[in-house]
Phi, psi and omega in degrees: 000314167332295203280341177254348138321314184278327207281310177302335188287295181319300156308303186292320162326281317197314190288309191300313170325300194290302204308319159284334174299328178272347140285336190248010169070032202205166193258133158278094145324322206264321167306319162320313202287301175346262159351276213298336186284298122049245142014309190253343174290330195257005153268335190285333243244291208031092322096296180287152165287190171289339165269342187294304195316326189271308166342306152320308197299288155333307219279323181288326191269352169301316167296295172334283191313327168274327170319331198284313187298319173279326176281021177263305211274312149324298167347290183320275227311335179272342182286324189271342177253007148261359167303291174292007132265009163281335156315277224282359179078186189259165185280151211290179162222054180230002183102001190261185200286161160235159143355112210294311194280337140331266169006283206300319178311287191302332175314286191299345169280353165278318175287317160332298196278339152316305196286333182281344180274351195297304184271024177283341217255308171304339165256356156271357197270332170294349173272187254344352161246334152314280199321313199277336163289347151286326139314329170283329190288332159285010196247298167336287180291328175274350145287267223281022161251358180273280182335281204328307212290319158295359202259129143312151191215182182343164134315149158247004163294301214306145184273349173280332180283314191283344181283335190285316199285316182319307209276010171276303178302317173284341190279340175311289176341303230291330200288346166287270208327308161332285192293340134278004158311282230261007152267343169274356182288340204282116162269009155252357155315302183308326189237082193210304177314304187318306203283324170290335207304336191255338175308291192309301180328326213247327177265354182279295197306320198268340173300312197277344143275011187259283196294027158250108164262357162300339162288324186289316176272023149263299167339321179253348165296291186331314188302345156074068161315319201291323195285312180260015150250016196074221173268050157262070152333300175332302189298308208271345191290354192250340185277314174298336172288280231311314194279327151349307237247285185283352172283330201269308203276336171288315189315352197253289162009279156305328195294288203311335176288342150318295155293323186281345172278304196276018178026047164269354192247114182274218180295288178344321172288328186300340164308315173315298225285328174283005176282330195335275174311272243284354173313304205266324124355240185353312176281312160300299191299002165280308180312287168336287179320302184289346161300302186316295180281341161316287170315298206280351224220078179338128168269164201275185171322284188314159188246357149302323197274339192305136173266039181283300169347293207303298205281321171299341207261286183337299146291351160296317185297292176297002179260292188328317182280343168265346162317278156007290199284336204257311190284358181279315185288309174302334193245358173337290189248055167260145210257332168281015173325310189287336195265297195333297188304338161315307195258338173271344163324317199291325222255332185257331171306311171304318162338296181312280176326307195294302189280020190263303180295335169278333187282334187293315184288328177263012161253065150260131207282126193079012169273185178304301196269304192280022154252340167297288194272031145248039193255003179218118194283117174211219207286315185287337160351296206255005191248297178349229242320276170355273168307359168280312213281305190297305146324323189292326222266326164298290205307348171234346163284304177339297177316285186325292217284325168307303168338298198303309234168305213260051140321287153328331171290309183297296178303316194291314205285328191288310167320311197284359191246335166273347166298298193327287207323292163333289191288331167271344176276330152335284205285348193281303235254328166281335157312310180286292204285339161258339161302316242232306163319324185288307213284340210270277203333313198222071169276014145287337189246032156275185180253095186300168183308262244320336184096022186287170173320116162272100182273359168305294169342303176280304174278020152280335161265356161289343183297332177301358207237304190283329178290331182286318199274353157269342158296276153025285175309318149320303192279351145276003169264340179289310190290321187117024183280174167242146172334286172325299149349289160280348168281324165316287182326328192283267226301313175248026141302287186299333210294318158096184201225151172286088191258087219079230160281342183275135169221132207268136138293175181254318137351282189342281196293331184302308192299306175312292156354284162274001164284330201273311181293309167339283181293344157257060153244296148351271191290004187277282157346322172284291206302318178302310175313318185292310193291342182275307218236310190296285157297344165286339159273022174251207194239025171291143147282158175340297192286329174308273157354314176236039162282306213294331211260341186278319174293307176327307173314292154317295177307322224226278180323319154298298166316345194253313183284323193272340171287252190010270171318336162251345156321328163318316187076031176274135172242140182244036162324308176314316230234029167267304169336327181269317173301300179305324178290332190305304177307318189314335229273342176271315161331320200251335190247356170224054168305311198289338174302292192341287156337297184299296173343306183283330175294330149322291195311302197299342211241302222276328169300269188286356180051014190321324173256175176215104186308140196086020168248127176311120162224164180249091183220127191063036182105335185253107178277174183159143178259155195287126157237342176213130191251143176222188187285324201255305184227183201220085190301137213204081186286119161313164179296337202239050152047036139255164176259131156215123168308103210240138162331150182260305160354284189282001188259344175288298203272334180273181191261125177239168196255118178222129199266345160246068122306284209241009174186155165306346197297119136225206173228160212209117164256117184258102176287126185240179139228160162206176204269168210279342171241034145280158176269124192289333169287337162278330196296302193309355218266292176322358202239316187280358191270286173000287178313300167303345207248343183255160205276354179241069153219122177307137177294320191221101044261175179295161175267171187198145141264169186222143191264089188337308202140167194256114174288173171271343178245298182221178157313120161260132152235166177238157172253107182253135177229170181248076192279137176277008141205119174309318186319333181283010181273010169253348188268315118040255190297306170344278192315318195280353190284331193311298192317327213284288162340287164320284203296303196289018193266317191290312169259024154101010192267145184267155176230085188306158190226168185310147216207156166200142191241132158285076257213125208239121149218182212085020190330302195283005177269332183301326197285316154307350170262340168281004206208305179320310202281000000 
């Protein structure tokens, strides 16, 4: 009575209260306090139970929300009469006077602004005693389910405890049977029944063909799938799970809107029907599950190995949990709980164990399951022995630990580590039937030899990212969070983090986001238009063409982060004093990125280099292909790349042989011998020359007679080629020529000689001659 006084009590404040806040536009301060004085009696008190506590709970984030809702809605008002008095500037202090109608101004804008801050300040100091009476009432509820979990409870041996439970399961039962006697004895029950009577029947026959799922899939085999997705096989293999899987839990539905319809049941019974969906949920997705991998998953030679196991532990798993779940809802609020749950517990931790333990036995190396998840050595590889040894060590502690008591500890824990289990093979197994959908939809965006881009690849981890960030919630209500739990967590999700004077939202960062992919999708789109349709018809060359378009690029990313950032409505004014410290700290500790950033900018600007021009630097010939901000790729004769600093390409010396034309020169060095006549080799040298098709007349090729070797005469053949690129082939040809003519006139081409001059001879020949 207590607890439902305090609680009505509560409501109705809470209704009137608000309800005047919505007329006068303004947060009731004095009723919050009220509630919260309430509130705190009935936390100092721990007294109430657990729903009155949550009921509570409700009732303070509802007040939180509205206190949040009136300083949002104050603000402006405050905001705007300190604009305007940041206008009118500070009042002087030096004595001397301002202006009566100044004056008057600033009077009234101090009093605006007094009266607009008292209540933002009365709904923050109440969103600061909400927030914190919600915190004791979860600190509260989470004590006292850590006690529940931990307090030893009954035996679940003792035959006075299981005698205490019979006679609780019969008496419940007998109190169904009762209660449905004496509504058909009642005869306007009877023909109330009667008169429903052809409904229920008709909605009972469509539960039981709906929870037959070899009908639903012969049904939809008639439908001739293959005729409306074509061949996307994927597509139908993901419809035939989906409808497995969702046929069965709508027939349970129906079936319980059957009975609760045909108003045979009373309340006790009404306890039935509502555990009723969550038994039957829980129990198909076990059933399911274990189809799904059965199916998507071959079984091996051995007929020990098939994963028709796999599909028993699974559904074994989902009867348990709906058990759980259906004697939770009936025996809830019963004065006889502890024991019952003491004793009906035992039977499911064993449950529990036996499958924990098969799943242990068919992950043994060269079982079924444990060869599925070794057939590639990564994480689970190595993690499988670890998670074995931690099963075995529940399956045989868990049992014990019920034995003591600690029945609750036993059961909740062994649930919690096969939900997980359960709950990560979901996500494995909905990860395949929709990936497997992606590749039927785009069988191009697998990755061919060539090495393209795979975009099957990027969207499958994002499904994998998104199937994780849908899991994530589950697996803390699995663990033991509670709903309320995750709403907080939302709630100061959305609520966003402080940056500065400013506070960024996930709305924000969502807006940033699609304005910056708009304006770089935007600026993609130019570029392509330019490098495609636009510059190939001017008179730009090549390396010029993509300076123009790699500036777009630059430019059209910038403009797209500063649109982005103020679509926002952030003002980052505050956070220039940290930008400036940033900066210095990158100057000094990423001078050499910098360095490079700018000399990139200065390369792509002034062009000293280009892409396709031979240059030479530090040793390294090579031609340019990609100039960027940082560095500068410079593919080689012999088809390696070297990434080279734009740093080094400014300040060090660098050779560049097509800057402002192809013209280059091709020096051929020879010798002959000293009883050639040096005007015919030269006459033979210049014909050469003159004769081969990629060297220019004008100006003419000429040689020069070097000088006198120590073995021969040197002379060089210097020509004027009309593209350098062509000089090793060039030189080739002409060394080739050179070889042929002096051969034909008889000229040597010597090769070095040296006399060798020995002295002491006769003491070597006497020491050589002694020995």
């Amino acid at each position: 009575m207590i607890k439902r006084f305090v609680i009505a009590l509560l409501l109705c404040v809470f209704n009137a209260s608000i309800g005047a806040a919505q007329s006068l536009d303004a947060f009731d301060a004095v009723s919050f306090n009220i509630v919260a004085d309430r509130s705190q009696e009935v936390l100092d008190n721990e007294v109430a139970s657990d729903d009155a506590l949550l009921d509570m709970r409700a009732i303070l984030v509802e007040w939180r929300e509205a206190a949040t809702a009136s300083e949002d809605r104050r603000s402006a008002r405050v905001d705007t009469a300190l604009s305007q008095l940041n206008a009118l500037g500070p009042a002087p202090a030096d004595g001397s006077t301002e202006s009566l109608a100044t004056a008057a101004q600033r009077e009234n804008l101090e009093a605006r602004l007094n009266e607009a801050q008292t209540p933002v300040l009365e709904a923050q100091s109440a969103f600061e005693r909400a927030n914190g009476l919600i915190g004791e009432i979860d600190a509260l509820l989470r004590s006292r389910q850590t006690d529940r979990i931990v307090t030893i409870g009954p035996n679940p041996l003792s035959p006075q405890n299981w005698i205490a439970a019979g006679t609780a399961l019969v008496g419940y039962f007998a109190d169904v049977s009762d209660e449905i006697q004496d509504t058909i004895a009642r005869p306007a029950s009877r023909q109330l029944i009667l008169e429903r009577l052809p409904v229920t029947i008709f909605y009972l026959l469509v539960a039981v063909l709906l929870m037959w799922p070899r009908r639903a899939l012969a049904l939809w085999d008639r439908m001739h799938p293959k005729s409306l997705f074509g061949k996307a096989i994927g597509l139908q293999s993901l419809f035939r799970s989906f409808l497995v899987l969702v046929s069965p839990i709508i027939g349970i539905f129906v079936l319980v809107f059957a009975l609760e319809g045909s108003s045979v049941f009373g309340l006790n019974g009404q306890k039935i029907l509502q555990g009723i969906p969550a038994f039957g949920v829980f129990v198909v997705i076990g059933v399911w599950l274990g189809w799904v991998v059965k199916r998507e998953t071959p079984p091996l030679n051995d007929e020990d190995l098939d994963p028709t196991r796999f599909q028993w532990l699974t559904g074994a798993l989902g009867i348990g949990v709906g058990l759980a779940s259906l004697l939770s809802e009936i025996f809830g609020d019963r004065e006889v709980n502890l024991v019952v749950n003491a004793v009906l517990r035992f039977p499911l931790t064993l449950l529990f164990a036996a499958v924990l333990a098969g799943i242990w036995f068919l992950t043994k190396p060269g079982r079924w399951l444990g060869q599925a998840l070794t057939t590639r050595d990564g994480p689970f590889a190595r993690a499988l022995p670890i998670a074995r040894a931690a099963m075995l060590g529940l399956v045989i502690l868990m049992p014990m630990i019920a034995v003591i008591g600690y029945g609750i500890l036993a059961t909740n824990l062994l649930l919690a580590v096969l939900s997980t289990l359960a709950l990560l093979t979901i996500c494995y197994v909905t990860f395949i039937l929709i990936s497997r959908v992606s590749r039927r939809l785009d069988p191009k965006a697998e990755l061919n030899e060539g090495g393209a881009r795979n975009t099957g690849v990027l969207l499958r981890f994002g499904l994998g990212l998104i199937i994780a960030c849908l899991a994530a919630p589950v697996l803390a209500l699995i663990w033991g969070a509670r709903t309320t739990d995750l709403q907080e967590i939302w709630g100061q999700f959305q609520s966003g983090f402080a940056l500065g004077d400013a506070q960024v939202t996930p709305s924000d960062i969502f807006t940033l986001l699609i304005v910056f992919a708009v304006g770089f999708t935007i600026t993609r789109v130019v570029q392509s238009t330019l490098r495609k349709t636009v510059l190939p018809n001017t008179s730009l060359d090549n390396g010029a063409q993509y300076a123009v378009v790699a500036g777009t690029g630059y430019v059209g990313i910038f403009i797209a982060s500063v649109v982005a950032i103020s679509a926002t409505g952030l003002d980052l004014s505050s956070l220039a004093i940290i930008f400036g410290a940033l900066s210095v700290g990158i100057g000094f500790g990423l001078q050499n990125i910098v360095s490079n950033f700018i000399s990139g900018i200065i390369l792509l600007v002034e062009r000293p280099i280009k892409e396709g021009d031979w240059i030479e630097v530090g040793g390294q010939h090579g031609t340019v292909k990609n100039i960027s901000v940082r560095s500068t790729e410079v593919e080689t004769f012999d088809r390696s790349v070297v990434i080279i600093p734009n740093s080094d390409l400014m300040t060090g010396t660098l050779t560049n042989y097509t800057h402002r034309s192809l013209i280059g020169r091709v020096i051929v060095p020879v010798g002959v011998s000293y009883d050639v006549d040096p005007r015919e080799v030269e006459r033979i040298l210049l014909d050469i020359a003159e004769n081969h098709p990629r060297v220019l007349l004008n100006p003419a090729p000429y040689v020069v007679f070097q000088g006198f070797g120590d073995s021969s005469m040197d002379f060089e053949v210097r020509a004027i080629l009309r593209d350098v690129n062509w000089v090793l082939t060039v030189r080739s040809d002409i060394n080739f020529e050179i070889a042929k003519r002096f051969k034909e006139a008889g000229i040597e081409i010597p090769f070095a000689q040296s006399d060798i001059t020995i002295r002491n001879l006769d003491e070597l020949k006497e020491t050589f001659s002694s020995s």
